[in-house]
N, C-alpha and C positions, 0 to 999 in steps of 0.2 A: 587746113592751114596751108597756106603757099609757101615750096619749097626755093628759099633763096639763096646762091652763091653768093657770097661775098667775096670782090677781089681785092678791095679797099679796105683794106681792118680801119682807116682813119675814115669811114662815112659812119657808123655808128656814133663815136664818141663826137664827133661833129653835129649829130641831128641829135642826141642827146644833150649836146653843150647847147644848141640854139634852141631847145624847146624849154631849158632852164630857162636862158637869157629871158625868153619872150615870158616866161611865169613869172620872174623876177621882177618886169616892168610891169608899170600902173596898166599898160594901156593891152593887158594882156588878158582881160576879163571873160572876153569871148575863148581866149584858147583855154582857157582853166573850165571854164563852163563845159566845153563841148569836150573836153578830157574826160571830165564827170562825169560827163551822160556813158563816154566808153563803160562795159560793164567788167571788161579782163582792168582795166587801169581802175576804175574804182574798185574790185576786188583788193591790187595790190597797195592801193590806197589803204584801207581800212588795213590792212595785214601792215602796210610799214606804221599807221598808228598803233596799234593795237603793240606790235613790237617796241616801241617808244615806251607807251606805258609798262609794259613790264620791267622794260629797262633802268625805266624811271623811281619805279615798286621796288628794283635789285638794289639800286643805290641806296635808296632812300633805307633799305632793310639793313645795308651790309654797313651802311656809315654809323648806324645805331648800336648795330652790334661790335665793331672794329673799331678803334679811336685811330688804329696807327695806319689802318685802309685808307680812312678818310682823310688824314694828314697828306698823304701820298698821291689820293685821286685831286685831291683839293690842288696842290702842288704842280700836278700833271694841266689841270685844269689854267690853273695859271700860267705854268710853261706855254699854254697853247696859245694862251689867249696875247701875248708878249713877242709870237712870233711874226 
């Protein structure tokens, strides 16, 4: 792996911000493709699903069991969505 200086801390979150952008639009079919084919980004691909799902299993487990969790996350959930 190539050993890199950064002296920019704002070029990271900048080619991060633009490689959203461009996944975000329609016309970005080519760069999600050739992301996939990467084999370190589709690793982390499946790892941030696979994390999803669990997260998704925790909720779904703790709201079952907690009424007054779920009043709270439900609550929070809202707050967000109103910001």
């Amino acid at each position: 792996m190539a050993n890199f200086k950064i002296t920019d801390k704002k070029i990271i979150p900048e080619f991060v911000g633009s490689v959203m952008k461009a996944i975000a639009r329609r016309g970005a079919s080519k760069t999600i493709k050739k992301l996939e084919q990467d084999p370190v980004i589709k690793k982390s691909i499946d790892n941030i699903k696979k994390i999803d799902r669990d997260l998704q299993d925790y909720i779904t487990k703790k709201s079952k069991e907690d009424k007054e969790w779920k009043n709270r996350f439900d609550n929070t959930v809202d707050a967000l969505k109103n910001l």
